[in-house]
C-alpha positions in Angstrom: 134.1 111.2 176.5 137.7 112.8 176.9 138.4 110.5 180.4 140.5 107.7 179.1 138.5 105.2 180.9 139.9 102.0 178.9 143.6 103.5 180.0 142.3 103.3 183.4 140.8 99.7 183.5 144.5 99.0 181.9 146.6 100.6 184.2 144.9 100.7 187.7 145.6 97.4 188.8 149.4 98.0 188.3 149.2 101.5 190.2 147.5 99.2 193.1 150.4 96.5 192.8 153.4 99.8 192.9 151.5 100.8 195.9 151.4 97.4 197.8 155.6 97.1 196.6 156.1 100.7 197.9 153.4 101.5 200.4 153.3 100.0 203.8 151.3 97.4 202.7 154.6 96.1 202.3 154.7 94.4 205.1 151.2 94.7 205.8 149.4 91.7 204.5 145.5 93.0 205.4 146.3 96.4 203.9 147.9 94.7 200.3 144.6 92.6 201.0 141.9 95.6 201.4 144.5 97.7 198.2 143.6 94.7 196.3 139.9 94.3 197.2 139.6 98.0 196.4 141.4 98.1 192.9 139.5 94.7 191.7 136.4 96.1 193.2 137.0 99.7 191.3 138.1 98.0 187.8 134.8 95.7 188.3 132.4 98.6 188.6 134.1 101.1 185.7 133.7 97.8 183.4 130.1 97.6 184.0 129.8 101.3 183.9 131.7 100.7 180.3 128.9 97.9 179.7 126.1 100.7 180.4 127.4 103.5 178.1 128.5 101.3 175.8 125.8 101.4 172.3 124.6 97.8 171.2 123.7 99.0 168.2 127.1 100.3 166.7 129.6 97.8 165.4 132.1 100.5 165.1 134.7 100.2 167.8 134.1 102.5 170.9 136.1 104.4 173.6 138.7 104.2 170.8 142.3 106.1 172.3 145.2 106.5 170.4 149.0 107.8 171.5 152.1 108.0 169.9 154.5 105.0 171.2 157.3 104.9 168.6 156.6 107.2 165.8 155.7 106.1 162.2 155.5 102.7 163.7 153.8 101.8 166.7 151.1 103.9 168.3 149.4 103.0 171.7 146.0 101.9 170.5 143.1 100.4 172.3 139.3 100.5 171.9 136.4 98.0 171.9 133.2 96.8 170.4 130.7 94.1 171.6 133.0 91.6 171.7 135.9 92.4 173.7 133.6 94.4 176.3 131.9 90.9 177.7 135.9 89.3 178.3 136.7 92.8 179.6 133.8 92.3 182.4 134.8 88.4 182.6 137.9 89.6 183.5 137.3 92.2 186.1 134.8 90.0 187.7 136.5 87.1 188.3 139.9 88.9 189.2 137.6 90.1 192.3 136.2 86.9 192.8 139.7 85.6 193.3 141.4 88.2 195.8 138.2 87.4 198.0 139.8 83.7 197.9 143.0 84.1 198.4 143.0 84.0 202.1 141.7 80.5 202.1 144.0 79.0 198.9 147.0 80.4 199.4 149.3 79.9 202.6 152.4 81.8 202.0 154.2 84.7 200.6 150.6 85.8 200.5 150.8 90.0 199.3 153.9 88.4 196.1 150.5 86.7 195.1 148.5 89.2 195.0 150.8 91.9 193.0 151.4 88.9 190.1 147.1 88.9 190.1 147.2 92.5 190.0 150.0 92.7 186.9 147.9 89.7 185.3 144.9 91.3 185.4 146.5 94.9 183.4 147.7 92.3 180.7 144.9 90.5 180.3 142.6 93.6 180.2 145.1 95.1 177.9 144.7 91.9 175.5 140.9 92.5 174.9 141.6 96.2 174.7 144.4 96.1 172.1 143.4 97.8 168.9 147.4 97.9 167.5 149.0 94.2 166.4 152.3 94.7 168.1 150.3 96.5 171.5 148.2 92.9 171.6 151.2 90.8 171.2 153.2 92.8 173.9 150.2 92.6 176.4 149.1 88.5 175.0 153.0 87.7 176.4 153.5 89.6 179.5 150.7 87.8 180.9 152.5 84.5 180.4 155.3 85.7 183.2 152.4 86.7 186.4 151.5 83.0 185.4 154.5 81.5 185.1 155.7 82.9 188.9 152.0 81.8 190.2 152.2 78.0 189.0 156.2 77.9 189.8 156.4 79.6 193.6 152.7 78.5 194.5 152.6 75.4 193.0 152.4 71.7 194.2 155.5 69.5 194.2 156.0 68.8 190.1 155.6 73.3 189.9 158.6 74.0 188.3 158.3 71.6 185.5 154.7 72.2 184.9 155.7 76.1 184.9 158.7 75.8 182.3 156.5 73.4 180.5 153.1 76.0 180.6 155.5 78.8 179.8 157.9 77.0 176.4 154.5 75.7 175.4 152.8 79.3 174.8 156.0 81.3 174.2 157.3 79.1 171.4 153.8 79.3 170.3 153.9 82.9 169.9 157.6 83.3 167.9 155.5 82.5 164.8 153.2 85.2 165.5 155.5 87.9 166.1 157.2 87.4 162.7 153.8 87.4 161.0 153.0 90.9 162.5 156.3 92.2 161.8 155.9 90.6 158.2 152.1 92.6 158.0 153.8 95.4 159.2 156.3 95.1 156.0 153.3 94.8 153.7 150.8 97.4 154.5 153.1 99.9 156.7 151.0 99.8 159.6 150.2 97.8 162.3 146.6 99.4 163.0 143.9 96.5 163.3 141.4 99.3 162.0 143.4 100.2 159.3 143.9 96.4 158.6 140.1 95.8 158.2 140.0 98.0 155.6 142.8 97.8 153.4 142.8 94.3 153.9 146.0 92.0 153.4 147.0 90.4 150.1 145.5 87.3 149.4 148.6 85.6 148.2 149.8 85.8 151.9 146.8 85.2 154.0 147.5 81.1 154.7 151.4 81.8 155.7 150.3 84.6 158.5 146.8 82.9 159.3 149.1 79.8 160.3 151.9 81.9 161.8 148.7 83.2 163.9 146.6 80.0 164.3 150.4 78.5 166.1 150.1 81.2 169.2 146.0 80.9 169.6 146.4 76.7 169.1 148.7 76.4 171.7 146.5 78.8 174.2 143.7 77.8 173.4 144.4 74.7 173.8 143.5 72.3 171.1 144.3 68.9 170.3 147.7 68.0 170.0 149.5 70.8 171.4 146.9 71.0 174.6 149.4 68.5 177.3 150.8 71.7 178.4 147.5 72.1 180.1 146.4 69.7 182.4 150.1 69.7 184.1 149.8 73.8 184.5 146.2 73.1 186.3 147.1 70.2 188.6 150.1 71.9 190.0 148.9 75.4 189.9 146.7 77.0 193.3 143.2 77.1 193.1 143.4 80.7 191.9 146.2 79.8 189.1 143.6 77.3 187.9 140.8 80.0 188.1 142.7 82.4 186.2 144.5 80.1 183.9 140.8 78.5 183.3 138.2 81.3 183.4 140.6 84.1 181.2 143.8 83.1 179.6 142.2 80.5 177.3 139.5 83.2 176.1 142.4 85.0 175.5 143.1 82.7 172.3 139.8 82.4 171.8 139.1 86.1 170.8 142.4 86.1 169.1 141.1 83.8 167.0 137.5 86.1 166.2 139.4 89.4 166.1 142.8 88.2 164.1 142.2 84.8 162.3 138.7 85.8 160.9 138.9 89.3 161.3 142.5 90.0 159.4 143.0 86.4 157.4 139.0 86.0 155.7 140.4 84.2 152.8 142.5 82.1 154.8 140.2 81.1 157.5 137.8 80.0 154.9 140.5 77.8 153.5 141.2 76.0 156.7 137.7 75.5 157.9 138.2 71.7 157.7 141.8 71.8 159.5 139.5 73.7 162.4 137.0 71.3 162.4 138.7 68.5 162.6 140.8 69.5 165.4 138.0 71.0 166.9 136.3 67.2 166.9 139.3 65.2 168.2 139.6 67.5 171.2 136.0 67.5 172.0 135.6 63.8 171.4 139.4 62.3 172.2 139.8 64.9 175.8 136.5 63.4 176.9 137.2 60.4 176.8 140.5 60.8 178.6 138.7 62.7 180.9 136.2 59.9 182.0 139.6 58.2 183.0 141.1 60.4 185.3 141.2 59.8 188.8 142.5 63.7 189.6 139.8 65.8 190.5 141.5 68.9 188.6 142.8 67.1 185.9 139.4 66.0 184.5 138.6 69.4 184.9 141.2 70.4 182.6 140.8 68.2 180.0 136.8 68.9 180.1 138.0 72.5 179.5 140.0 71.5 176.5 136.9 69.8 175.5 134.6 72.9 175.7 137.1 75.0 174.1 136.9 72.7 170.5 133.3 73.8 170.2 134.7 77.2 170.3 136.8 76.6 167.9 134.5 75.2 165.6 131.6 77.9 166.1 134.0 80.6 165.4 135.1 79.0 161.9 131.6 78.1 161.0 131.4 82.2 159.8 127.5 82.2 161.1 126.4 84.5 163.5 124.9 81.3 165.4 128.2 79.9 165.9 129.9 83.1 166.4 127.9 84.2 169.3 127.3 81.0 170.6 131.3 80.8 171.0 131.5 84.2 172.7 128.4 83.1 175.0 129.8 79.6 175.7 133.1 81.1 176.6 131.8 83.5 179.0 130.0 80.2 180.1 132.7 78.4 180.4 135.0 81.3 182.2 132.2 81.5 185.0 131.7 77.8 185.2 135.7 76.5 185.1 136.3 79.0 187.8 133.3 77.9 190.2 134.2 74.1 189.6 138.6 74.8 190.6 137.1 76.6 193.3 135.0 73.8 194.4 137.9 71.3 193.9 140.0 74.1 195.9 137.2 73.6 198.5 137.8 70.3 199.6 141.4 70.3 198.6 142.4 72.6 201.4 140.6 70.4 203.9 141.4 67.3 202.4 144.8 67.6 201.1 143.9 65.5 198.0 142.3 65.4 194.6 141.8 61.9 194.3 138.1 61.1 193.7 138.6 57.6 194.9 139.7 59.2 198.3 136.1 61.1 198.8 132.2 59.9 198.7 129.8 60.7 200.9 130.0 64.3 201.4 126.9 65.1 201.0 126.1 64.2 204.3 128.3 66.4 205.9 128.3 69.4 203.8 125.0 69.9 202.1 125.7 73.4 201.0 128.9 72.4 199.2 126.3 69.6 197.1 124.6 71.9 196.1 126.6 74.6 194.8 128.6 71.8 193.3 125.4 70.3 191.7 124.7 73.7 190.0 128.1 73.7 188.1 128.2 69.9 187.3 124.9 70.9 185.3 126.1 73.7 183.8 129.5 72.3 182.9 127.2 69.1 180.6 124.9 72.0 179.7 121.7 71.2 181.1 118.8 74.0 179.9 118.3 76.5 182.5 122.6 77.5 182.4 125.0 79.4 180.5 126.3 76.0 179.0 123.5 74.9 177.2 123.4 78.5 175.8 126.8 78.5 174.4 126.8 74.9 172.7 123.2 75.2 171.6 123.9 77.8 169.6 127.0 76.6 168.7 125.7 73.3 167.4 123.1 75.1 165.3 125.6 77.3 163.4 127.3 73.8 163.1 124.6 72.3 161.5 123.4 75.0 159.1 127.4 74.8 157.3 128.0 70.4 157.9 125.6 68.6 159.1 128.2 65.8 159.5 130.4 67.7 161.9 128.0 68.8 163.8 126.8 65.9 164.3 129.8 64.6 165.4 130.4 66.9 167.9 126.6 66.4 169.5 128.5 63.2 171.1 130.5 65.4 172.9 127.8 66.8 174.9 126.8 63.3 175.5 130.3 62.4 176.9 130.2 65.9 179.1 127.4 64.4 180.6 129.5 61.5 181.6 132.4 62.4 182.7 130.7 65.2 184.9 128.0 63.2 186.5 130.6 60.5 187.2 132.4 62.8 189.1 129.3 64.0 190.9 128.1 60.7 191.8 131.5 59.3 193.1 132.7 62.9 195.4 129.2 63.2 196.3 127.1 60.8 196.9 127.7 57.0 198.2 128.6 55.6 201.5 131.6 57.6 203.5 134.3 55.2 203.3 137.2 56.9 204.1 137.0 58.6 207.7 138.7 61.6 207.0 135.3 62.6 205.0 133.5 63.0 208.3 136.1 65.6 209.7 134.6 68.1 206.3 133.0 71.6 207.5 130.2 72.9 205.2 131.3 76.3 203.3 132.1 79.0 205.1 130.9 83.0 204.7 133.6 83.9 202.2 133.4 80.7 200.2 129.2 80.5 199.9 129.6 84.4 198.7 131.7 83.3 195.6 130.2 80.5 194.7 126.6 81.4 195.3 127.7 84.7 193.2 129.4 82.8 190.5 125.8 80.1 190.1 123.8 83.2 190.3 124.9 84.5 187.5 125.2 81.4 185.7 121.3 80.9 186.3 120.6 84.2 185.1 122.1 84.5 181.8 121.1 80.8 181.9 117.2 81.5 181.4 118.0 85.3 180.5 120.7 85.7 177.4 120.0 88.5 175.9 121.8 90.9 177.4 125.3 89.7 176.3 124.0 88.5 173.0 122.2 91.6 172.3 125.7 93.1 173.5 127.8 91.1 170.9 125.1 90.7 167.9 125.9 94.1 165.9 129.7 93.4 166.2 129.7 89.8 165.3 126.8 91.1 162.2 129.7 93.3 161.5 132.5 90.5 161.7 131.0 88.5 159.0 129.8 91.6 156.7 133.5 92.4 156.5 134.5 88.7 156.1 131.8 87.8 153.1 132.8 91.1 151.6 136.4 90.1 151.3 135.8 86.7 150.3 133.2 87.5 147.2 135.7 90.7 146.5 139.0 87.7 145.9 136.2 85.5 144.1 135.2 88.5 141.9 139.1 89.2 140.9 139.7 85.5 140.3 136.8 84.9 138.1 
């Protein structure tokens, strides 16, 4: 194919935010409204078309594009492969998903709002598309500012200090990172991630950049300790902040951590499989527990996320294609999942005005179809069989188990505790007497929020009982991830010998 359909996916949204700024739209909040619906609509159907021409069975990267930048040192790259194709459906979809809300979670400067979701969504797109170190970095930035203005304009009354504190957090982060590409760039003379797999990057080097790289994806991701940026950015962020921040930017580490860490630093990552794992533990053990102690509907939430991102951490270092997969799979999980459950918190927020779970009870009786949808992400959020969340950790756990038994072991209390602190928040909003009076003032969903959040367990449901399409879609690449990493290691073991 000569159309440079990853360019488009890239660029369109920003084309649709220069026409709102420009266009009459303007000062035309339905037509930045229908522009929006249009372009997140569009950039949703070329990524499943992209899904439907893409071939399962290649490794190699696809719809690779290349331009010139700044000669002899940085060249526009992007491509992908079966790994960055799922996030780069992830994303589209729940971009759209979140325009669709906006009219019910946001209140003011309404068509600013959607041009920073618009912007966001070309970096994040751009950050799964990147196939040149400095083109990811520039894209894996720019999509902290669209945050940082969403959280600090739209956000509740501590929004500026949760904003500065979201945005030091992942920029500082990231300093380390830039100096290790720069330093790459330095060694090899090239900055090309294709050209990286194959020459490789000298061993005596690997632990300074893998930890130069693990500081940006650590702090993103987040894990235990440098995860408190978190839970202030999703209290005091809007519903869609949270969805976005939730659902996207965290994969956005995630993958950093398969394409970069693994993919660049082998002999490194191997090294500090234990330093992985035994962050990976305390978050998923030490977050739920703090989570079955919050009294903030959204800030459980966010520290159950932190939670299910440590067994991503720890099924992408386990180097097995279980645990690789299983962490792609349980972070599409969790994207879907963390987006449904801020939108159902969103929900009763905007008729409430509170997140207080003490302040609720009894809503079952006066809005069944909220329950229910609810119920559906509860269970897939503790990963009962039948959802994308038992998926994800299943598979996760067995990789696990096949490299140490202990950890994985370990970590199996953490699905214990998921259940928990999830069902404890189910029972508490949902079901009991209705003791404060404000409760029976509730209306059930209405036409736009059913349509979302019937969309979003739908599809949970059905990759819940049907995986294989997105693990047939990743299986080749990740094959391909760890042929490449076993080959460096036994080629350093070989030379040491």
């Amino acid at each position: 194919m000569n159309f440079p359909l990853l360019s488009s996916l890239i660029i369109l949204p920003t084309i649709g935010a220069i026409f709102i700024l420009f266009g009459r739209s303007s000062t035309n909040y339905n037509s930045a409204k229908y522009i929006s619906l249009f372009i997140t609509f569009t950039n949703f159907v070329l990524s499943l078309y992209l899904w439907y021409t893409f071939d399962k069975t290649n490794s190699d990267f696809q719809f690779v594009e290349e331009r010139i930048w700044l000669e002899g040192f940085i060249n526009y790259k992007v491509g992908i492969d079966g790994i960055s194709i799922l996030f780069i459906i992830l994303t589209t979809f729940i971009t759209f998903l979140c325009v669709i809300s906006v009219n019910s979670t946001v209140q003011n400067r309404l068509k600013d709002f959607l041009l920073a979701i618009l912007f966001m969504e070309t970096m994040m797109i751009g950050v799964f598309c990147s196939l040149d170190l400095v083109i990811f970095y520039l894209f894996f930035e720019a999509g902290l500012i669209p945050m940082f203005l969403i959280i600090g304009i739209w956000g509740g009354q501590r929004r500026v200090y949760s904003a500065f504190k979201f945005f030091l957090y992942t920029l500082l982060g990231s300093v380390l990172m830039l100096v290790a590409i720069i330093s790459i760039y330095w060694m090899t003379g090239t900055t090309d991630v294709i050209e990286l797999y194959q020459i490789g990057i000298d061993p005596r080097y690997q632990n300074l950049l893998w930890l130069a790289f693990f500081s940006s994806f650590a702090v993103k991701t987040p894990m235990w300790p440098v995860h408190t940026w978190l839970p202030d950015a999703h209290v005091e962020a809007p519903t869609v902040g949270s969805v976005l921040l939730a659902a996207i930017l965290l994969k956005m580490a995630g993958y950093g951590f398969i394409r970069f860490s693994v993919g660049l630093f082998p002999i490194a990552s191997e090294y500090f499989v234990p330093l992985v794992f035994g962050l990976s533990l305390i978050a998923i053990l030490y977050t739920s527990f703090v989570a079955l102690m919050q009294e903030d509907m959204k800030k459980l939430i966010a520290y159950s996320s932190v939670a299910h991102m440590g067994f991503v951490t720890m099924g992408i270092f386990t180097m097995t294609s279980q645990g690789i997969e299983g962490s792609i799979f349980q972070m599409i999980s969790h994207g879907i999942i963390s987006a449904a459950l801020f939108l159902c918190v969103g929900v009763v927020y905007e008729r409430m005005h509170t997140r207080e779970i003490n302040k609720y009870g009894g809503i079952i009786s006066v809005m069944p179809r909220y329950a229910v949808v609810f119920m559906v992400f509860t269970l897939g959020a503790l990963g009962l069989p039948g959802t994308t969340g038992f998926i994800g950790e299943f598979l996760i756990l067995l990789g696990t188990f096949k490299v140490n038994f202990l950890v994985a072991t370990i970590a199996s209390i953490g699905v214990i505790l998921g259940a928990a602190y999830m069902l404890w928040l189910y029972r508490r909003v949902v079901f009991g007497e209705i003791k404060n009076p404000e409760v029976n003032k509730l209306t059930d969903l209405n036409r736009s929020e059913m349509l979302i959040l019937s969309t979003l367990a739908f599809v949970s449901i059905l990759f819940g009982f049907y995986p294989d399409p997105l693990i047939s879609t990743t299986s080749a690449s990740v094959e391909g991830l760890i042929e490449l990493f076993t080959t460096n290691i036994k080629i350093y073991t070989a030379s040491n010998l």
